[in-house]
LOVO-600971 format. One line per field, with one value per atom (N, C-alpha, C, O): residue number from 1; z, y, x; residue in three letters. Coordinates in nm, 2 decimals, decimal comma. Each point is the difference from the previous one (the first is absolute). Layout:
BEGIN
nr = (NUM ...)
pz = (Z ...)
py = (Y ...)
px = (X ...)
rest = (ALA ...)
END
This chain:
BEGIN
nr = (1 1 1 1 2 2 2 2 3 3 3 3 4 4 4 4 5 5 5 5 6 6 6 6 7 7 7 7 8 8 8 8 9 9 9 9 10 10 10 10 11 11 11 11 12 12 12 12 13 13 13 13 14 14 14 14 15 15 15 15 16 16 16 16 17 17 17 17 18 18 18 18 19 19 19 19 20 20 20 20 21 21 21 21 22 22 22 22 23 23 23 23 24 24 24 24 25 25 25 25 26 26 26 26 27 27 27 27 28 28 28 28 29 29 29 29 30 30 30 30 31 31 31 31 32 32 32 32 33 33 33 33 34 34 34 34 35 35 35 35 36 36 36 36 37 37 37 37 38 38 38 38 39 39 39 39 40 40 40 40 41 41 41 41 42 42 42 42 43 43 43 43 44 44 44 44 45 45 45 45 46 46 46 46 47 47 47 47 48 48 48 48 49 49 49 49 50 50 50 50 51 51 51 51 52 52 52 52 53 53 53 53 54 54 54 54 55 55 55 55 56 56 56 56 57 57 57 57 58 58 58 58 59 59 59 59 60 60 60 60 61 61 61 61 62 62 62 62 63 63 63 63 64 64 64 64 65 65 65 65 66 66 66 66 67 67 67 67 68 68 68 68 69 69 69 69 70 70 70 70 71 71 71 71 72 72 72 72 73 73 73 73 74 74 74 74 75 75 75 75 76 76 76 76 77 77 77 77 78 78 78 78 79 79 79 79 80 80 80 80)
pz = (8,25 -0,06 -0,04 -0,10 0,21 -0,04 -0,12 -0,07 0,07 -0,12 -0,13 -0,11 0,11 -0,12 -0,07 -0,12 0,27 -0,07 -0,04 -0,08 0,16 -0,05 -0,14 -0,05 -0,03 -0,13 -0,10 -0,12 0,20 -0,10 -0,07 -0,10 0,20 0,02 -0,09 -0,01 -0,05 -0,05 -0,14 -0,05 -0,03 -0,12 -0,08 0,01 -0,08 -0,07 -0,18 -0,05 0,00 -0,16 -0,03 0,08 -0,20 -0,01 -0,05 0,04 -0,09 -0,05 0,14 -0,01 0,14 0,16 0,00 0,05 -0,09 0,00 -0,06 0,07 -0,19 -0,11 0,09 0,06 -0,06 0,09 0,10 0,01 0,10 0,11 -0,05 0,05 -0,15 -0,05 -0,08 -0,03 -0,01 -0,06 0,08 -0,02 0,16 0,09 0,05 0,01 0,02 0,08 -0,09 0,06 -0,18 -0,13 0,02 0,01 -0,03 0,04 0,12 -0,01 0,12 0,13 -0,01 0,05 -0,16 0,05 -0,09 0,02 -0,14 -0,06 0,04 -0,04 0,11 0,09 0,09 0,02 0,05 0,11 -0,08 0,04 -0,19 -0,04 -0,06 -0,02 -0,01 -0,02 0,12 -0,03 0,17 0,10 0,03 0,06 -0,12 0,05 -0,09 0,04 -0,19 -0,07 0,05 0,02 -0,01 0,05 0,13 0,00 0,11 0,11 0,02 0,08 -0,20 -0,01 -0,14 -0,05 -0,04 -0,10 -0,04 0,06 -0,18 -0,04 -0,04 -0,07 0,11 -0,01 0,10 -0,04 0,17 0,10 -0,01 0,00 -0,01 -0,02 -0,14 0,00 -0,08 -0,12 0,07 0,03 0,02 0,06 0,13 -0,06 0,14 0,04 -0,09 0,00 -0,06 -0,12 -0,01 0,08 -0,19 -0,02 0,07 -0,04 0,19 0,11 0,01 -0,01 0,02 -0,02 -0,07 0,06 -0,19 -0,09 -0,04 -0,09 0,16 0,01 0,12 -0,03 0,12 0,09 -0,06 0,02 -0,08 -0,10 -0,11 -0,02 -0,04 -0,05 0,06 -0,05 0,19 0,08 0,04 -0,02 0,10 0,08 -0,09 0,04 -0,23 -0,04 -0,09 -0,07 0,08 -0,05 0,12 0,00 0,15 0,09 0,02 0,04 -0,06 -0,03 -0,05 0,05 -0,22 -0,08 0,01 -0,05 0,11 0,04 0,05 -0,06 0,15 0,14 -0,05 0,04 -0,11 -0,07 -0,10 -0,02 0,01 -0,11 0,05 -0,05 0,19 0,12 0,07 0,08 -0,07 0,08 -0,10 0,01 -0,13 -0,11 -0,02 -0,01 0,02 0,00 0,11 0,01 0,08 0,12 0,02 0,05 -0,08 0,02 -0,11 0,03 -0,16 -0,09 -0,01 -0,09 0,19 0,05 0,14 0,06 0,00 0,12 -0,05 0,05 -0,13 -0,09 -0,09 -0,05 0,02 -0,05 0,10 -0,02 0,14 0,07 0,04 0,00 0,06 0,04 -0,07 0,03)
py = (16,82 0,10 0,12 0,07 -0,05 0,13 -0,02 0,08 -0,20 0,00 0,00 0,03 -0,08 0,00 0,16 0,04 0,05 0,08 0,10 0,09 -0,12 0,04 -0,02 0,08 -0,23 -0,01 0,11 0,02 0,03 0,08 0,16 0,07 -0,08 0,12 -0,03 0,08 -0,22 -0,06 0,05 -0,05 0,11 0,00 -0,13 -0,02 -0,05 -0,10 -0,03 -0,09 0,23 -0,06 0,14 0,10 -0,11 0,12 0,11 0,11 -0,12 0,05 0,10 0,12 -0,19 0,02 0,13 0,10 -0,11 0,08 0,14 0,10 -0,09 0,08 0,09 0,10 -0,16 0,09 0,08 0,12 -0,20 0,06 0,12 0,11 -0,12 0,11 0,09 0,10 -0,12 0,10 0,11 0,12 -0,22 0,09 0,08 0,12 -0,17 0,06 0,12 0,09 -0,09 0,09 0,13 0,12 -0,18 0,14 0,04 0,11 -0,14 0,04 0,12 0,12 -0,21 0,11 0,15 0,11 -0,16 0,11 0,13 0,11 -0,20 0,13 0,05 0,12 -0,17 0,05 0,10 0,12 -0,15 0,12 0,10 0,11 -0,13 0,12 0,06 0,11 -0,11 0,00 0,14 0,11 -0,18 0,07 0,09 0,11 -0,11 0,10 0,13 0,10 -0,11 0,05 0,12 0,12 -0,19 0,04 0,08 0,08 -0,14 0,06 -0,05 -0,10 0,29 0,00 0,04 0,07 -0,12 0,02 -0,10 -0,10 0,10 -0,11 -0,11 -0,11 0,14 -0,06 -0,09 -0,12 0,14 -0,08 -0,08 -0,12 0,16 -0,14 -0,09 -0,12 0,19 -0,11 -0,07 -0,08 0,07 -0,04 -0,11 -0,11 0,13 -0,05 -0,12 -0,09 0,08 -0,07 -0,11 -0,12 0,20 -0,11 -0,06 -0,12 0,16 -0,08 -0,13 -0,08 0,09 -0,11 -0,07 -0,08 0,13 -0,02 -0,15 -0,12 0,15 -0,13 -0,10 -0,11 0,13 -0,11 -0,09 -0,12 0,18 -0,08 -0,07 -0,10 0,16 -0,11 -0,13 -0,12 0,21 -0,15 -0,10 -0,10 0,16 -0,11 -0,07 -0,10 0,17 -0,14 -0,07 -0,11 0,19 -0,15 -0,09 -0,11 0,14 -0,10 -0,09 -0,10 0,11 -0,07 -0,10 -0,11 0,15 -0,04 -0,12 -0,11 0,13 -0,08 -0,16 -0,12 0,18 -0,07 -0,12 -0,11 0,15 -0,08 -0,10 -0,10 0,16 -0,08 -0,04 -0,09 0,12 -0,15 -0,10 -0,12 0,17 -0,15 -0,09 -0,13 0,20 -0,09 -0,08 -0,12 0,19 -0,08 -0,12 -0,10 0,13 -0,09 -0,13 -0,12 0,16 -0,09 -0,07 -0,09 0,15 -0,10 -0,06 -0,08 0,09 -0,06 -0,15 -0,11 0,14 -0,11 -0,10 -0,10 0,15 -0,06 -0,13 -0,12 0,22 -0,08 -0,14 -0,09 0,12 -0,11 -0,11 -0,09)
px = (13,28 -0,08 0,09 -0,01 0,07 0,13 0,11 0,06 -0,07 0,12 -0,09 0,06 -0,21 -0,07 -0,02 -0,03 0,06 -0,03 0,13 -0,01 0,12 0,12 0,04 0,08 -0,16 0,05 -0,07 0,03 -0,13 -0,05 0,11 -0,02 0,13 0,10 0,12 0,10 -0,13 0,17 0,00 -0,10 0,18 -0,03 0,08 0,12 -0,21 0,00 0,05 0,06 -0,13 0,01 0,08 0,01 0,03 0,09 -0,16 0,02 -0,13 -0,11 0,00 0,02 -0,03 -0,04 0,12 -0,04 0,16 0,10 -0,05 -0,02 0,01 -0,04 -0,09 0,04 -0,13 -0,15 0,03 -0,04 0,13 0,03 0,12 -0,02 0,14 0,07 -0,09 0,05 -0,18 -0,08 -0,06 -0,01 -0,03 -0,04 0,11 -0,02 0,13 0,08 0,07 0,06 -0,08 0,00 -0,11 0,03 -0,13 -0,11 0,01 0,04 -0,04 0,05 0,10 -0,01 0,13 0,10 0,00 0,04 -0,10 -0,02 -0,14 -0,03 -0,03 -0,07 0,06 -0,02 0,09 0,10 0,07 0,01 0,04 0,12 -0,08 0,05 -0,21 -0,08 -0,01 -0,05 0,07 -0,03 0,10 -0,02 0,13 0,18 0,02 0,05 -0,08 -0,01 -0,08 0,07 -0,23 -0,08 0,05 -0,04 0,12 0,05 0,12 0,02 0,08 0,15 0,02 0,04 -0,12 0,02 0,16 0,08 -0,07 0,16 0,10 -0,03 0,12 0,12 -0,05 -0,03 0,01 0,03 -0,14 0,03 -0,15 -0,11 0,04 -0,04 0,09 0,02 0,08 -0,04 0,17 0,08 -0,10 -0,07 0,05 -0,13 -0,06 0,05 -0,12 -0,10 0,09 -0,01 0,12 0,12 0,04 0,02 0,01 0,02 -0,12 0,02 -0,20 -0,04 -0,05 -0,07 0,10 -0,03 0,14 0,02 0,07 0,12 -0,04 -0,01 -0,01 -0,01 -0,07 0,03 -0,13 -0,12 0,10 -0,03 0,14 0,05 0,11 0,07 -0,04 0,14 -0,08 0,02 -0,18 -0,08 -0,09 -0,05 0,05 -0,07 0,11 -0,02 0,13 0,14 -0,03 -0,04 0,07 0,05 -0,10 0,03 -0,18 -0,10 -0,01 -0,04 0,09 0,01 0,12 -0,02 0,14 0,12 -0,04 0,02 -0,07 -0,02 -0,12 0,01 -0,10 -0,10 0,12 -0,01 0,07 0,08 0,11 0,04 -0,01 0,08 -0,09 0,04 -0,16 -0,04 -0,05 0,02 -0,10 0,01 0,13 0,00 0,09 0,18 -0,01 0,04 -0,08 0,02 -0,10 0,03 -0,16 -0,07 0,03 -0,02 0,06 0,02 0,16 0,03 0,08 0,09 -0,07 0,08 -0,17 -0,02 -0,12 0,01 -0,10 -0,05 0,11 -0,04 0,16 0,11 0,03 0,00 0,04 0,07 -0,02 0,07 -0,23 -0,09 0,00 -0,08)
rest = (UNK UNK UNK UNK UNK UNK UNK UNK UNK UNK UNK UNK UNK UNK UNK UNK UNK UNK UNK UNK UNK UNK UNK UNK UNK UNK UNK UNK UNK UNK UNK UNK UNK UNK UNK UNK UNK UNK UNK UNK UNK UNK UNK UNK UNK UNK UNK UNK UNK UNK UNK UNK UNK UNK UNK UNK UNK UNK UNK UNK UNK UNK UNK UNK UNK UNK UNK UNK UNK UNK UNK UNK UNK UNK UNK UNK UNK UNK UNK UNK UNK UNK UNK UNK UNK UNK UNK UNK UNK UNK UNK UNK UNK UNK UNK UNK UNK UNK UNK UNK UNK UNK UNK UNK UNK UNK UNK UNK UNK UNK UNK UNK UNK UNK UNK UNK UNK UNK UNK UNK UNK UNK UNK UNK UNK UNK UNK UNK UNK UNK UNK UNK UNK UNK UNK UNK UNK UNK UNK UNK UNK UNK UNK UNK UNK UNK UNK UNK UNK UNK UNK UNK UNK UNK UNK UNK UNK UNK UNK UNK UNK UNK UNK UNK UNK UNK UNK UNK UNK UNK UNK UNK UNK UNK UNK UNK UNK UNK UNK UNK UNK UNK UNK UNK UNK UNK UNK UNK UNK UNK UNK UNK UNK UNK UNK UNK UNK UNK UNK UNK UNK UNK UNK UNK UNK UNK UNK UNK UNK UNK UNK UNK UNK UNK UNK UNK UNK UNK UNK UNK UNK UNK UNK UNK UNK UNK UNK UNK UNK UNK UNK UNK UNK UNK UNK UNK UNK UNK UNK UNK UNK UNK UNK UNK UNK UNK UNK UNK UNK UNK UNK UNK UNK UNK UNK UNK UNK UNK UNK UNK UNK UNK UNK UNK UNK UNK UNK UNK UNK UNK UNK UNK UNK UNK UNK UNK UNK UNK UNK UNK UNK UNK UNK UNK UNK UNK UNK UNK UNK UNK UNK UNK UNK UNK UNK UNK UNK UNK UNK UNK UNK UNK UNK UNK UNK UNK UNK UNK UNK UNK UNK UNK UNK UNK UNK UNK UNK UNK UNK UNK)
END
């Protein structure tokens, strides 16, 4: 039962990727309205920056990863 519901946590299609980097996109750009708001000036952009700045390191390595486990699963169906 636990693992039925662990698969609900796996991301599967690259579509499932997209969504989850969409969110993690509004997230962060409320966060950098957040930092602006707080530490107006240089220092809240840079702020802001770093955070939509991480949205695009974690939805390359998403996508990365999505693409190495299809390799992998499609040399491991090879093998067989």
């Amino acid at each position: 039962m636990l693992s039925k519901v662990g698969r609900l946590f796996v991301i599967k299609t690259p579509f499932e990727a997209y969504l989850i980097i969409y969110a993690l996109a509004i997230g962060a750009v409320e966060r950098g309205h957040a930092y602006l708001y707080r530490f107006p000036g240089f220092g809240g952009k840079l702020l802001f920056l770093a955070c939509t700045g991480a949205v695009f390191m974690a939805g390359g390595k998403i996508l990365d990863c999505l693409k190495h486990e299809r390799r992998l699963r499609a040399e491991a169906e090879g093998a067989v």
